[in-house]
C-alpha positions as CSV (number, residue, x, y, z in Angstrom):
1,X,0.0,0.0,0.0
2,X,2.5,2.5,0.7
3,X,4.3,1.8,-2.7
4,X,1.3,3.0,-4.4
5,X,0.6,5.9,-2.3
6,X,3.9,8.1,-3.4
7,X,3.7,7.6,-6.8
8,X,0.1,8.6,-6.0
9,X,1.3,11.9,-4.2
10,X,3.9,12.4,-7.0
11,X,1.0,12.5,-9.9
12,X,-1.1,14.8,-7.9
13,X,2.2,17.7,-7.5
14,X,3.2,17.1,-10.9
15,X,-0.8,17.7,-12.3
16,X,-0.9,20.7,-10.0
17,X,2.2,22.4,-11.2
18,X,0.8,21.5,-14.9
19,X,-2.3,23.0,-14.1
20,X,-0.5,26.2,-11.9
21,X,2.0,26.3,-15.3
22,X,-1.2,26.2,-17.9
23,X,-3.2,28.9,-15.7
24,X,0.3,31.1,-15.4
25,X,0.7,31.3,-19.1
26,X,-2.9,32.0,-19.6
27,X,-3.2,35.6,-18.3
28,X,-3.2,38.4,-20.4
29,X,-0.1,39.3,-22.0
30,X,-1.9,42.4,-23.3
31,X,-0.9,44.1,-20.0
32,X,2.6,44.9,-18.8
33,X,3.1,44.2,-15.4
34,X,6.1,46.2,-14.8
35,X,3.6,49.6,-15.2
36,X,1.0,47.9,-13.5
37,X,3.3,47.9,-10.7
38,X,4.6,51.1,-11.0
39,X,1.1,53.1,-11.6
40,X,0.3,51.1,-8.3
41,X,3.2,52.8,-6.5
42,X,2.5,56.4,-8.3
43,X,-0.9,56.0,-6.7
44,X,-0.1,54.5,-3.3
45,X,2.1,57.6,-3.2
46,X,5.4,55.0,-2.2
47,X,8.8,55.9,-3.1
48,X,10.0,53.3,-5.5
49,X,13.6,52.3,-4.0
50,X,14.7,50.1,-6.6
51,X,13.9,48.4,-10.2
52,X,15.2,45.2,-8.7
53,X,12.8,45.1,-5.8
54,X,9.9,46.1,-8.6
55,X,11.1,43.0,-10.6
56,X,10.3,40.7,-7.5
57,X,6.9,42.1,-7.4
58,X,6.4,41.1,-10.5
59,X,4.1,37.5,-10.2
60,X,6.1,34.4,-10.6
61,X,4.5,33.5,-14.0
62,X,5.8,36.6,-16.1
63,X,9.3,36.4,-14.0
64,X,9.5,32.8,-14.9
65,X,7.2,30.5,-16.4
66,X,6.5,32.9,-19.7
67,X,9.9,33.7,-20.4
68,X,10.6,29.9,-20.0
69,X,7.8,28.9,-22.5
70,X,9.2,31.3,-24.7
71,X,13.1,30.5,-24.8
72,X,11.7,26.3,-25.0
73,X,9.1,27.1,-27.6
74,X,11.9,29.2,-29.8
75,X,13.8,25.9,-29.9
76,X,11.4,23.9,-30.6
77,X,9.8,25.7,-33.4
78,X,13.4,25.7,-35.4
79,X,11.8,22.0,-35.9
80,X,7.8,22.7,-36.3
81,X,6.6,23.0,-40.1
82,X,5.6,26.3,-40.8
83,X,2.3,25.6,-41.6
84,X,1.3,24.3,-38.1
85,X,2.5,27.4,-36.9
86,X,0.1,29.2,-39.0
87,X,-2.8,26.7,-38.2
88,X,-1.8,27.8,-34.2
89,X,-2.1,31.6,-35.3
90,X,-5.0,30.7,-36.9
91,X,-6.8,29.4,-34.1
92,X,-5.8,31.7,-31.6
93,X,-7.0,34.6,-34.0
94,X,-10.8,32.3,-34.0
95,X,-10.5,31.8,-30.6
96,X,-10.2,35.8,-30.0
97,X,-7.0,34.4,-27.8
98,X,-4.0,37.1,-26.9
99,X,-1.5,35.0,-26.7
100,X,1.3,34.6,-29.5
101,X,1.8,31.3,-30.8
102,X,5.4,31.1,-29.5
103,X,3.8,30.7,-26.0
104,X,1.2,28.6,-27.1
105,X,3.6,26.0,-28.7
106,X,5.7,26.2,-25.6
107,X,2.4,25.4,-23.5
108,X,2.4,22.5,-25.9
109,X,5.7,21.1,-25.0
110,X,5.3,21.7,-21.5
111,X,2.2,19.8,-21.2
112,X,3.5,16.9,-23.4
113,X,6.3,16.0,-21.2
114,X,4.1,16.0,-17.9
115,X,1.6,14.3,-19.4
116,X,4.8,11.7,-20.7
117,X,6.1,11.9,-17.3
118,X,2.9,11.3,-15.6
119,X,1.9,8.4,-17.9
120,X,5.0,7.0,-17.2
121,X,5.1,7.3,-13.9
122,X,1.7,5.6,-14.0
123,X,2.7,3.1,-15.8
124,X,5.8,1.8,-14.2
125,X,5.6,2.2,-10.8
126,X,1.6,2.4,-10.2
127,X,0.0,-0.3,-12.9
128,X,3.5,-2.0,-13.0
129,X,2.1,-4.1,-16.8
130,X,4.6,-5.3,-19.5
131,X,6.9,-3.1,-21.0
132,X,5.0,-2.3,-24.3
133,X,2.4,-1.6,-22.0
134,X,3.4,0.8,-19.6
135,X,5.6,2.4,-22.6
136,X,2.4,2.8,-24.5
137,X,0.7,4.2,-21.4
138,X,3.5,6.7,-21.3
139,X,3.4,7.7,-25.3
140,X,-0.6,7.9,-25.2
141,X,-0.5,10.7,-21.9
142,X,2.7,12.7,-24.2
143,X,-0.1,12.5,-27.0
144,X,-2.7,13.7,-24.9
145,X,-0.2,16.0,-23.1
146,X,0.4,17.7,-26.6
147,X,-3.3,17.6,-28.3
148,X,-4.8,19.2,-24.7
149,X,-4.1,22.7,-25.7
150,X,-5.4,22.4,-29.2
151,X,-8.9,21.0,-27.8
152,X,-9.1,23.4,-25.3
153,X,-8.4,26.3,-28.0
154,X,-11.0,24.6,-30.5
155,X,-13.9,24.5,-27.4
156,X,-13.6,28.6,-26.8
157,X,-13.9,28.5,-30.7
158,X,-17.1,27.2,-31.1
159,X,-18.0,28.6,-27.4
160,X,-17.2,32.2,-29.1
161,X,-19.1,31.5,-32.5
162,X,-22.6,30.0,-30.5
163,X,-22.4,33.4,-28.7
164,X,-22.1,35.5,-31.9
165,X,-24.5,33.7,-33.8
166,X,-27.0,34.0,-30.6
167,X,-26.1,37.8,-30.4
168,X,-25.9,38.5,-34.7
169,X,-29.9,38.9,-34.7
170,X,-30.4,41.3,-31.4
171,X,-27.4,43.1,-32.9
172,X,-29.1,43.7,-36.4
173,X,-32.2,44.7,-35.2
174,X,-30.5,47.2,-32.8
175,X,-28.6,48.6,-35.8
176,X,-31.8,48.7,-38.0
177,X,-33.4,50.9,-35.7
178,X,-30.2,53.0,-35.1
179,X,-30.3,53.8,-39.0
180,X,-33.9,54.6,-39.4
181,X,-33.7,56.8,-36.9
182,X,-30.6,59.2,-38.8
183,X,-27.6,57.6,-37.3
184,X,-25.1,56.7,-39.7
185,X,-23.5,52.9,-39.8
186,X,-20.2,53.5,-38.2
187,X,-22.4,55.1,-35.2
188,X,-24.9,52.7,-35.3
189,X,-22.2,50.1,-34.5
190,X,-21.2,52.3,-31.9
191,X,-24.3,52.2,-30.2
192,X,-24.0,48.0,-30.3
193,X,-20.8,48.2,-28.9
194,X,-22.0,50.7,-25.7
195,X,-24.7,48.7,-24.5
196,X,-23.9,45.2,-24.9
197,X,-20.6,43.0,-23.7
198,X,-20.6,39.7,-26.1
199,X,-18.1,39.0,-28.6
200,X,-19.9,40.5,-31.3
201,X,-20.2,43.8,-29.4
202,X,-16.3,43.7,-29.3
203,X,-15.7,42.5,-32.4
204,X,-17.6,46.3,-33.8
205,X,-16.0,48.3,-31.3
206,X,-12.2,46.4,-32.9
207,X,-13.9,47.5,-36.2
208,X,-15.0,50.8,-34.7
209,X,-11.3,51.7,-33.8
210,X,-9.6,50.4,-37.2
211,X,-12.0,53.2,-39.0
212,X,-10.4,55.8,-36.5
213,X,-7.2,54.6,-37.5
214,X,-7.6,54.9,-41.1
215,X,-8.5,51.6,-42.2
216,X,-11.6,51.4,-44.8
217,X,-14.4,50.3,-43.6
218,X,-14.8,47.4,-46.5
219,X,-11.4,46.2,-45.2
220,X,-12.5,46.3,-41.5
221,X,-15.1,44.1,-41.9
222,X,-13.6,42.1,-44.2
223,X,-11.0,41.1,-41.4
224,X,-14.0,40.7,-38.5
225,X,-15.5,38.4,-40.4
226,X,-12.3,36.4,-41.3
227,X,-11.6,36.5,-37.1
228,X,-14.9,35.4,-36.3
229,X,-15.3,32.1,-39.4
230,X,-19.1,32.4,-38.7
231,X,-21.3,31.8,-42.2
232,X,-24.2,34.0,-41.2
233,X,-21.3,37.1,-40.1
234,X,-19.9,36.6,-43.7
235,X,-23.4,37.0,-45.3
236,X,-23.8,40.1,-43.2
237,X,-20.8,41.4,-43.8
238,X,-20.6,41.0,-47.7
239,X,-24.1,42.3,-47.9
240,X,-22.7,45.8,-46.0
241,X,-19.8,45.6,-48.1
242,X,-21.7,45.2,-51.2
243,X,-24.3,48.3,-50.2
244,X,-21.6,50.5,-49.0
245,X,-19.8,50.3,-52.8
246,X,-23.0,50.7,-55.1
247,X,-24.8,52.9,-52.6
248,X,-27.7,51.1,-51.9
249,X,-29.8,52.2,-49.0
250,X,-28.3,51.4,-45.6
251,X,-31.9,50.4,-43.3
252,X,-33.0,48.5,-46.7
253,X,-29.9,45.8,-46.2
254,X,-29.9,46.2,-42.7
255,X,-33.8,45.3,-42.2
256,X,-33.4,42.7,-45.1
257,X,-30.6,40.7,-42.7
258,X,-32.0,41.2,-39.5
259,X,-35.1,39.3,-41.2
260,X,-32.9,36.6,-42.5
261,X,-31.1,36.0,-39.5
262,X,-34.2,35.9,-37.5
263,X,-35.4,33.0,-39.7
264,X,-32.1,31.2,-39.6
265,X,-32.4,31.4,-35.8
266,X,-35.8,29.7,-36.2
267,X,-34.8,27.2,-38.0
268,X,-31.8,26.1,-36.1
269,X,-34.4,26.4,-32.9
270,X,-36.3,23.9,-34.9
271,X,-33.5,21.2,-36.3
272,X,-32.2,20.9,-32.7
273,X,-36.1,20.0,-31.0
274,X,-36.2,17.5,-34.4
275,X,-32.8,15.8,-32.9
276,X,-33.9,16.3,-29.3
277,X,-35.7,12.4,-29.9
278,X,-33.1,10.7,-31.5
279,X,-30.5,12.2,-28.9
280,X,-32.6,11.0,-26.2
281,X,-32.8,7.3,-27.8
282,X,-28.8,7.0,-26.4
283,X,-29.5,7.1,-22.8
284,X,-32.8,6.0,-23.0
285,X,-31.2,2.5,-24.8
286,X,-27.9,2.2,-22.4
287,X,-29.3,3.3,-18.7
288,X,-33.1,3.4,-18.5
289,X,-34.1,0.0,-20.5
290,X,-31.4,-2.1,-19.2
291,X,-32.6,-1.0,-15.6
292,X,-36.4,-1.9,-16.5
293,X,-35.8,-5.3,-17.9
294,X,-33.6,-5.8,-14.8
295,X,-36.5,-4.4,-12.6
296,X,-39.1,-6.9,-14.7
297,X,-37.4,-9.5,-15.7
298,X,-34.8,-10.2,-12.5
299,X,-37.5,-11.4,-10.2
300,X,-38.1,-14.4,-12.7
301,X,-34.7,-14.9,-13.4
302,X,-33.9,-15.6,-9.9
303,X,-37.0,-18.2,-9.4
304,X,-36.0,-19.9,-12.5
305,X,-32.3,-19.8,-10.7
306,X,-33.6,-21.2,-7.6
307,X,-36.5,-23.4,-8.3
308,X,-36.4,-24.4,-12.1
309,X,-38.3,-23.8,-14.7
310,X,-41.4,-25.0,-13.0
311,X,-41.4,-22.7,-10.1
312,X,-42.0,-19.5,-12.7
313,X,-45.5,-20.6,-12.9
């Protein structure tokens, strides 16, 4: 018993230092600490002694698990393809992520050798199989280890593109009756952007900024709907696109998709109650009929057990 119960206790420190390395690397890099921390002395009204004591302020993730990721992530990407790095970029742009992919592959290759580490260590010392098997065990956790992060990021995809498309419709007819009322589209847009906080909301006031910064508005919605990959976004998008160059009347498009995307909202609302039955056959077929033909049939079974045939009747 008590050879099982430290390569028990070793499993659980090495998943909790995984999980305190994978929640470290995950804060936003948008922010520089090193200000943080000095905007909290300027308001505190403390004399800062010295950068050195600022530095150790600083939390332990930026001072050494990021700059660790980094430095093991630039070696290994001298070996990655070039095209996964672009299919990590990719995804992290989808998953409206701000973390680089240099971080993100070093997340990667930190997580596949604990996962290796703890497979291995469950294999060998805990399960104590054959060879191939423990060394399988051990390859299958490194797999899992390095595909973890890339099924995390594809779940806050599709989380972020279900709360666009719920948001898409609310957000049309809010700018429909912005623009019949005199406001213009970039304004209209503002007005989504100041009263909700979804990802669509966000996504306008990105779009919102890139105008102010001399971008064309074609162009900026162009790119919003290449970060967001949603289908009705797209339509929306080329249709404003398509007005704002041949001058076609702004509320016209507007009320024309707010209509459409109310009926494509419908319809979804009705193909998932058509699955709702055939979803429900799953569980109904593995948990509740077994447990009724127990609950019938057991009673039987146990005379016929017991007694015979004879004693059923």
């Amino acid at each position: 018993m008590d050879g099982i119960v430290i390569p028990l206790l070793i499993l659980g420190a090495m998943a909790v230092i995984g999980a305190l390395v994978y929640v470290g690397l995950r804060e936003d890099r948008d922010r520089d600490p090193l200000q943080d921390r000095l905007a909290q002395f300027a308001e505190e009204d403390q004399p800062v002694e010295t950068l050195d004591e600022i530095e150790m302020s600083i939390p332990f993730s930026q001072r050494v698990l990021v700059p660790f990721a980094q430095g093991l992530a630039n070696i290994t990407m001298r070996f990655t393809p070039q095209q996964q790095l672009e299919q990590s970029r990719r995804k992290l742009e989808l998953a409206a992520s701000t973390q680089d992919p240099t971080t993100f592959f070093g997340i990667r290759v930190i997580a596949t050798f604990l996962f290796g580490i703890g497979g291995a260590l469950l294999g060998f010392v805990v399960l104590q199989e054959s060879l191939m098997i423990n060394i399988g065990i051990a390859v299958g956790g490194a797999l899992l280890g390095f595909y973890f992060p890339i099924m995390s990021l594809n779940s806050k995809i599709r989380k972020r593109q279900e709360n666009i498309l719920k948001a898409l419709p609310d957000a049309l007819d809010l700018l429909v009756i912005c623009v019949e009322a005199g406001l213009g589209f970039d304004m209209a847009m503002g007005k989504v952007y100041e009263k909700w906080d979804n990802e669509l909301s966000l996504a306008f006031g990105r779009v919102l900024r890139e105008i102010q910064l001399g971008k064309l508005r074609r162009e900026a919605l162009k790119d919003m709907s290449d970060r967001m990959d949603v289908p009705d976004v797209n339509s929306f998008t080329a249709a404003i696109i398509q007005a704002d160059q041949l001058g076609v009347s702004m509320s016209k498009i507007l009320r024309v998709q707010s209509d459409q995307m109310r009926t494509k909202r419908r319809q979804r609302a009705q193909e998932k109650a058509q699955q709702a039955p055939v979803k429900m056959m799953i569980p109904m077929v593995l948990l509740i009929f077994p447990s009724i033909w127990i609950v019938l049939l057991g009673p039987a079974a146990l005379k016929i057990m017991n007694g015979g045939a004879g004693a059923v009747f």
